[in-house]
N, C-alpha and C positions, 0 to 999 in steps of 0.2 A: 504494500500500500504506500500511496505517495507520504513523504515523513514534511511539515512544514515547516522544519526549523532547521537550521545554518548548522553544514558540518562540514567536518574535513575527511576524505577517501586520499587515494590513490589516482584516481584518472575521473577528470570530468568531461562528460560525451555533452555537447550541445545539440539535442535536434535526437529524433524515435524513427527515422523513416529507415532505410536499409543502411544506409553508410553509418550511419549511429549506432545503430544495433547490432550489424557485424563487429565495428568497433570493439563494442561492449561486451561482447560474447566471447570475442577472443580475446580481452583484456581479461573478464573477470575467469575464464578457462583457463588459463596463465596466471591466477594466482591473483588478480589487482583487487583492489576494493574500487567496484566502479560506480557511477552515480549518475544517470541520463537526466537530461533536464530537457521535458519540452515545452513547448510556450502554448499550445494548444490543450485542449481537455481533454484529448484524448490519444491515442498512441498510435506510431505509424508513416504519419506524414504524407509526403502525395505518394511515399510506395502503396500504401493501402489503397489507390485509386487507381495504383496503375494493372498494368497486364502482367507483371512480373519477370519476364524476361529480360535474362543477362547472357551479355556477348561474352564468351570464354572458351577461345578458338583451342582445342586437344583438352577440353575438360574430360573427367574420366568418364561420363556417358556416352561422348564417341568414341573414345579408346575402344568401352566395351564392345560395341556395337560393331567392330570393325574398321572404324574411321580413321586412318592414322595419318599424320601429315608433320612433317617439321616444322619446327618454330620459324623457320627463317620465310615461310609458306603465309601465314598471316603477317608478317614483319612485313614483307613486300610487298602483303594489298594496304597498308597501313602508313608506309613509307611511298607509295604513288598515289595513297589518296589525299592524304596530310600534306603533301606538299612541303613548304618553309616550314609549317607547324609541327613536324614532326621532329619528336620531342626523343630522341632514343635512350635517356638513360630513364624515361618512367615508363615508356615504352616497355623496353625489356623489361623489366620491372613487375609489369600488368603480363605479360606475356607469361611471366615465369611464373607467376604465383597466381597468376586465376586459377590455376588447374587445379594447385595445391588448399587453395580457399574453398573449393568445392570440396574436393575429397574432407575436410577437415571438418566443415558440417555435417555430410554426410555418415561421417564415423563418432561423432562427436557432439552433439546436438539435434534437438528435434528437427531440424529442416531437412526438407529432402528434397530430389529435383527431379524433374521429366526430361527429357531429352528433346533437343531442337534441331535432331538432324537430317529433318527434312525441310528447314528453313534456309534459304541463299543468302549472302550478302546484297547489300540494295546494289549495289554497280557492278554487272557481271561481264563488263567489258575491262575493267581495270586487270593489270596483272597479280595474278593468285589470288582473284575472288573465289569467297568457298560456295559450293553446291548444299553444302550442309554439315553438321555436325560441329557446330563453333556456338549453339546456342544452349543457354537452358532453361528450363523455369521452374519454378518453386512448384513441388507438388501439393495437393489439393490437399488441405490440413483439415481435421475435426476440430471447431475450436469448443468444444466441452475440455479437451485438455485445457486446458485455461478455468475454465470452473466460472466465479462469478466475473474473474477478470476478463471475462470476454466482453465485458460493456465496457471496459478501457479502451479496445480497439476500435478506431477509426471503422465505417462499417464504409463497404463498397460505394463508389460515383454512383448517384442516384438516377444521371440520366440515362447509365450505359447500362444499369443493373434491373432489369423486370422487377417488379415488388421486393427492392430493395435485395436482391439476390444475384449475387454475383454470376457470371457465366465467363468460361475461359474459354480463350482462343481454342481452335482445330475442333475436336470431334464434337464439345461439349458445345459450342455455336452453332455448330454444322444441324445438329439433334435439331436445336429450336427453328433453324430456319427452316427444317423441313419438316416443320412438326403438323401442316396440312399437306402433305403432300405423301409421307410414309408415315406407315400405322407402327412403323419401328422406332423411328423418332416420335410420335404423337406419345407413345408409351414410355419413351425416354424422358422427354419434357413434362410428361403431366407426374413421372415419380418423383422428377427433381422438382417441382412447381410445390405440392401435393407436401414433400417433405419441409421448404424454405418457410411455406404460409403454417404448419403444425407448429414450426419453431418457432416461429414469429409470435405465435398464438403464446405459446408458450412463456419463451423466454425471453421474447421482446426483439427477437435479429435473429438471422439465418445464423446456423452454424457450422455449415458444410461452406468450408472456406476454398475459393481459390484465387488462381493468377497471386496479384499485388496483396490482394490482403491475407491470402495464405502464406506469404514470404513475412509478411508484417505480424503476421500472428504466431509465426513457428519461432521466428526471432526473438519476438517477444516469450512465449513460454522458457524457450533455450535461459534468456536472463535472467528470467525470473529463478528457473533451476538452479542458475549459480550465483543466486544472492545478488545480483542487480539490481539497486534499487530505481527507480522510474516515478522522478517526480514531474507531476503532469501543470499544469499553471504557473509553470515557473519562466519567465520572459529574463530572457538572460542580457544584459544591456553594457555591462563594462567588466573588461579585463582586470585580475588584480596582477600586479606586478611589481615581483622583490629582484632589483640589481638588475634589471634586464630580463628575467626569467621569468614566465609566465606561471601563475605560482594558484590560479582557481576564476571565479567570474563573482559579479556581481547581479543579482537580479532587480527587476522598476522593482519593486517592492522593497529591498535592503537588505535582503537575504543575501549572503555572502557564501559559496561553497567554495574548500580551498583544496588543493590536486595534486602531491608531493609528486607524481608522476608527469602532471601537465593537464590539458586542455585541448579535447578534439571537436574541433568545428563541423558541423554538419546538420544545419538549418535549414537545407534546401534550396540557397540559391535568392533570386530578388525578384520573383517574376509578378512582384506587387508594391516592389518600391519603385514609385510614379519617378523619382526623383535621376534614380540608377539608371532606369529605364528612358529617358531624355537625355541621355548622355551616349547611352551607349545601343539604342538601336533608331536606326534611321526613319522608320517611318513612324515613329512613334514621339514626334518633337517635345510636349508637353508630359508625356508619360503615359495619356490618356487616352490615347487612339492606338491600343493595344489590347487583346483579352485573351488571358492565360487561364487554364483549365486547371492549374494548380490551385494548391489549397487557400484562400485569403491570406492566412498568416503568417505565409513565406513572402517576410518584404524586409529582406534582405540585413533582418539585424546582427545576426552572425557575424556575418561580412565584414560587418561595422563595427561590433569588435574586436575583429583579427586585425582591422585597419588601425585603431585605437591602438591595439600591440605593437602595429609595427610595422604591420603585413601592409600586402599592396595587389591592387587587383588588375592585372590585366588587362591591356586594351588592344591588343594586337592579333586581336581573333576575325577568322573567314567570317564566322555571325554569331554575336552576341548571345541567341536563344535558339531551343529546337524549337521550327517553326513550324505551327501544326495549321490548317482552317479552322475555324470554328465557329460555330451558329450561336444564336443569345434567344433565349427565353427567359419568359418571368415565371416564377416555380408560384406556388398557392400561397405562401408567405409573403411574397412580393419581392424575394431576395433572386436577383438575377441569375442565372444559369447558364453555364459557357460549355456546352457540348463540344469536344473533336472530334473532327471525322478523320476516322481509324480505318474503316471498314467496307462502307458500299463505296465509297469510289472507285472502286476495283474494278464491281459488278458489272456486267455486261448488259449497257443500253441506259448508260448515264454520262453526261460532257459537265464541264465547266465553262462556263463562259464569261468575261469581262462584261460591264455595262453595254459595250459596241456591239455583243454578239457573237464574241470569236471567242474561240478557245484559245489558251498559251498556254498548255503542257500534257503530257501525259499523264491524265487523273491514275491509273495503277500505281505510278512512281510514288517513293514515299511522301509523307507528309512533309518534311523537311523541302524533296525538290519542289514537288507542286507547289509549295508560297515561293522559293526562289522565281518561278518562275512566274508568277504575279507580278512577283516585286519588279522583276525585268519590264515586264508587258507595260506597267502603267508610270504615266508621268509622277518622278517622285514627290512631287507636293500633294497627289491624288490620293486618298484613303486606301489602302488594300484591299476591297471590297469586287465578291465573284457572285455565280450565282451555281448552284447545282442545278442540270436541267435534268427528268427523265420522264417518261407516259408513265401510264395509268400500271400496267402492267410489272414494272420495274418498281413502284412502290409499294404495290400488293405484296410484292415476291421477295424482298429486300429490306425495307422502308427507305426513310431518308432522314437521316437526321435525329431527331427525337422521337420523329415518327417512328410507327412501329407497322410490319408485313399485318397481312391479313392473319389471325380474324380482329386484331387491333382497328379501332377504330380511328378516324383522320378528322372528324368533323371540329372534334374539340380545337384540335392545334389549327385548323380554316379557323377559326372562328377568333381566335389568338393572334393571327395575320403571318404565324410563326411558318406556316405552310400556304404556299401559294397555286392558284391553279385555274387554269384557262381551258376552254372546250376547244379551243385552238393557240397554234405554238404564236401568233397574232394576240390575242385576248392574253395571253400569261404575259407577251411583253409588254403588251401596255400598263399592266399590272405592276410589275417587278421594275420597270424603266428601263427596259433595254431596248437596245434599237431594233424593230422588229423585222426589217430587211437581211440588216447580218446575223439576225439570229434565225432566220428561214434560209437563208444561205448557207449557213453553219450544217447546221442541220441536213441538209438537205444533202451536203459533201462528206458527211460523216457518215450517212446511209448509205450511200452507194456502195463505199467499200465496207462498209459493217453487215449488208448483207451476206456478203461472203467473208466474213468474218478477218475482215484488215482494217487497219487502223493507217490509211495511206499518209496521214500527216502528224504522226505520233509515234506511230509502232507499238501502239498499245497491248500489249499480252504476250511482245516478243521476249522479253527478257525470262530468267527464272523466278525473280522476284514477281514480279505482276502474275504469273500465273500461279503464284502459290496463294496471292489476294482475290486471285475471282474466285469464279464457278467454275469448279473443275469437272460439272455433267454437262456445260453448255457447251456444243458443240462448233465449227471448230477451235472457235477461238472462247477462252475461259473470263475473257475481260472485254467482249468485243459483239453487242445487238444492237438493229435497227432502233431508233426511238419513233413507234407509230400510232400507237393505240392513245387516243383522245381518253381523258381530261388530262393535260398535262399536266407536272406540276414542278415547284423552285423552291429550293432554301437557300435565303443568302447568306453567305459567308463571309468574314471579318479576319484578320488578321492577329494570330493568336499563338500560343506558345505550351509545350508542355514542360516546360522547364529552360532557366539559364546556362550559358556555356561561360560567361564570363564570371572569375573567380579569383581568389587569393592564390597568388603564386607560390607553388609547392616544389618538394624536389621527390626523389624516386622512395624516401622514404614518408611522404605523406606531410613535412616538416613545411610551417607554411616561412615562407622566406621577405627580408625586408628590402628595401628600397636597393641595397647594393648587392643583392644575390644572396645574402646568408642568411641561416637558416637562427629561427626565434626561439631562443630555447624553450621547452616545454610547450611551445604551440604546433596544435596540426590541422588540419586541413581537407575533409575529406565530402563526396559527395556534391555537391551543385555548389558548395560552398570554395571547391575548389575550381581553379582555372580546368575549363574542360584537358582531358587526355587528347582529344580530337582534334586540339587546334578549331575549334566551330564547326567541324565537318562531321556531317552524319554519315557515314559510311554501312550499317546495318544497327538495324531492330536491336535493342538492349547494351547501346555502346555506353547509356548512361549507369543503370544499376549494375552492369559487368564492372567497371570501374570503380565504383563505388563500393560494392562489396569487397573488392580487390585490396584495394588502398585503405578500406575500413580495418583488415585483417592485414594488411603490412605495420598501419600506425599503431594498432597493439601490439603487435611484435617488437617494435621500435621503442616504446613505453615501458612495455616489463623487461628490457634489455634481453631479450630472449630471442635469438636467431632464430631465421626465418625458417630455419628446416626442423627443429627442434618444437614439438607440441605436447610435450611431457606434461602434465596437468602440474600445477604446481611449482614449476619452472622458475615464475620468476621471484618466488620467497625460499628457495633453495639458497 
């Protein structure tokens, strides 16, 4: 239980989301007396919102699998894709010790993982992109392990979660969206449905955890196992500091915890500080023509006091934030809602289009390319603003947005303005403001070649990535249909973020470092709070929680003085 009053430990974690908690897990497993502080009421951070996927190129679930490849094999899609920003001594670093960060949960704590090797890297034209086996994700957790501490955890994104109930990526998605179409899935979604609303009834939350909040909940059980304690409303606001050395934090309240070990950074990043965010990303002048899907209360105070120490944050990144689209609704409470779109963009018989009517990019490609490719298309003083086009048919089967497939109902979200829709691709654009010549033009050269399943001004579905995002039973192309069938309909899109790339600069041990390159005694640095590994570059799916778990589990290492190859429980009070 969270304790309210001012003490001294060993290692203090700032921030409950994965880089926190790994931290914490392998500090307090190594013997630390650790002490998490988060500034929210509840545990987790935007891992609990996220899909849980982490990039960890020869983790040992490809090994098993038969997946084997040299380090030098990921180094050099990593070094032609980073460019200048490749960074080789934390590089190597991430490379050497992800594998060892998984095995070491796996053997050693509640978390466990699923295998991602049939996921590609997004650029499969660079050299030694993988075909698969570089990913992993947290497996599917019971949070009754937890007992009543399961109302501590952050429960799943309410817009991506059915009655508050989480659904993972691949087969567990796949069930729902066919769940009018096979009586295999109808039977799979109505046990999982059936079980979530018993629990609910129950115990107030689903307890069949996965993705992000089963990483966030395994984590958290693991801490709690080894005496972790996990104080939750605690707003951590200023460094203390004896001689130079970072020596614990202060909290707005006057709580003071002190850290003869040190102080690890991992708040999440600033994808809510207006002020960060006018500074360091372009289309966002004021701070205020930005909308990140992360948690509200990641705005960037962490940051702020690594800065106060000493630290210094980056500015010499390909892009500031991962950049994701994302739609706005008003939720029942009146508190706004920032959906990403993750998902149907892939789908077969959906475009993007600018205000003009035209497309700029390949909607399969990730979320990261598809907003570059905005940002390119429109004059930079123009708001980043798109629109998702698809028929009748492609919303029934898919949804769009918040919307949800058949047998969900649409009337609500019409009537919210939140979903738009025309008896003709004419009537939607007078509707939405788009120009309705290029957007019948669009259209109309998108069909040609999507009858026969080509994408002739995109190449929509040629890569491996895209086709592991569509529909893998639409034939021939998995990302690639006519758009015909009347009432059409639009969701428009804003320019939006799943998190920060710019951070306090660190070195290969997680150390966060000062204005002339050296490293701040007792401070580290890990998670969105650090300068991305990427150099700004998104290269594949989970490059942020691979890292972050990675670096979480090296700066404990680095804390209890206990080398990196050495997991002897108790290590570092030997």
């Amino acid at each position: 239980m969270s304790d309210p009053a001012s003490r001294d430990c060993d290692l203090v974690v700032v921030g409950s989301g994965a880089a926190g908690l790994s931290t914490a897990v392998t500090a307090a497993f190594l013997g630390l007396d650790v002490i998490v502080l988060e500034k929210h009421t509840q545990i987790g951070g935007a891992t609990a919102w996220s899909g849980g996927w982490m990039w960890i190129p020869r983790n040992p679930l490809a090994v098993e699998a038969g997946i084997v490849e040299d380090v030098s094999a990921p180094r050099a899609y990593l070094e032609a894709e980073l460019g200048e920003f490749f960074d080789s001594a934390r590089i190597d670093a991430f490379l050497e010790q992800g594998p060892k960060m998984v095995a070491f949960h796996r053997d050693h704590t509640s978390l466990d993982f699923i295998d991602g090797n049939g996921i590609p890297d997004f650029h499969d034209r660079a050299p030694y992109a993988g075909r698969g086996g570089r990913s992993v994700c947290a497996a599917p957790f019971d949070g009754r392990a937890l007992g009543k501490d399961v109302h501590r955890l952050r429960e799943p994104l309410d817009q991506v979660s059915p009655f508050g109930m989480g659904v993972a990526s691949g087969a567990d998605f796949r069930h729902f969206l066919d769940a009018t179409r096979k009586w295999a899935s109808f039977l799979y979604a109505a046990r999982r449905v059936t079980r979530h609303l018993a629990e609910a009834a129950i115990y107030g939350r689903g307890l069949w955890l996965v993705g992000g909040n089963a990483l966030a909940g395994a984590l958290f059980k693991s801490a709690r196992d080894l005496g972790v304690e996990v104080v939750t409303d605690a707003d951590a606001k200023a460094p203390l500091v004896d001689h130079g050395r970072v020596v614990g934090v202060r909290l707005a309240d006057g709580r003071e915890f002190r850290a003869r070990r040190g102080v690890v950074l991992a708040g999440g990043g600033f994808p809510h500080d207006r002020a960060r965010m006018s500074q360091l990303f372009p289309r966002a002048p004021t701070g205020r023509e930005h909308w990140s899907a992360a948690p509200d209360e990641n705005t960037g105070d962490a940051m702020r006091l690594g800065e106060a120490a000493g630290g210094v944050v980056g500015r010499e990144l390909s892009h500031a934030g991962a950049w994701v689209p994302v739609s706005l609704s008003t939720r029942r409470d009146g508190s706004l809602a920032r959906f990403p779109h993750l998902f149907e963009r892939a789908k077969p018989g959906l475009i993007m289009v600018t205000r003009f009517g035209k497309r700029f990019a390949n909607e399969a490609d990730s979320y990261h390319d598809v907003m570059q490719g905005l940002f390119a298309t429109l004059p930079q003083d123009e708001p980043a603003e798109a629109w998702l086009i698809c028929d009748h048919d492609f919303q029934r089967r898919y949804g769009l947005g918040r919307t949800r497939p058949r047998p969900f109902p649409i009337t609500p979200w019409l009537k919210r303005g939140y979903l738009q829709r025309g008896a003709t691709l004419a009537e939607l654009a007078a509707t939405c403001g788009i120009d309705a010549a290029g957007l019948a033009a669009t259209v109309a050269t998108f069909n040609n070649g999507a009858r026969e399943g080509r994408d002739d001004e995109f190449h929509r579905g040629d890569s491996p990535y895209n086709k592991v995002q569509g529909d893998s039973e639409h034939k021939p192309n998995p990302c690639v249909a006519p758009i015909l069938r009347a009432p059409f309909y639009a969701v428009k899109i804003l320019a939006g973020s799943l998190g920060t790339f710019s951070g306090l600069e660190t070195d290969a041990s997680a150390r966060a470092l000062d204005a002339s390159g050296q490293p701040i005694e007792g401070l580290y640095a890990v998670g969105n709070d650090a300068e991305s590994l990427m150099g700004g570059h998104y290269p594949a799916g989970g490059i942020t929680l691979g890292p972050a778990m990675t670096f979480g589990y090296i700066a404990a290492h680095h804390a209890a003085g206990v080398p990196l190859d050495n997991n002897r429980k108790g290590a570092a009070r030997a």
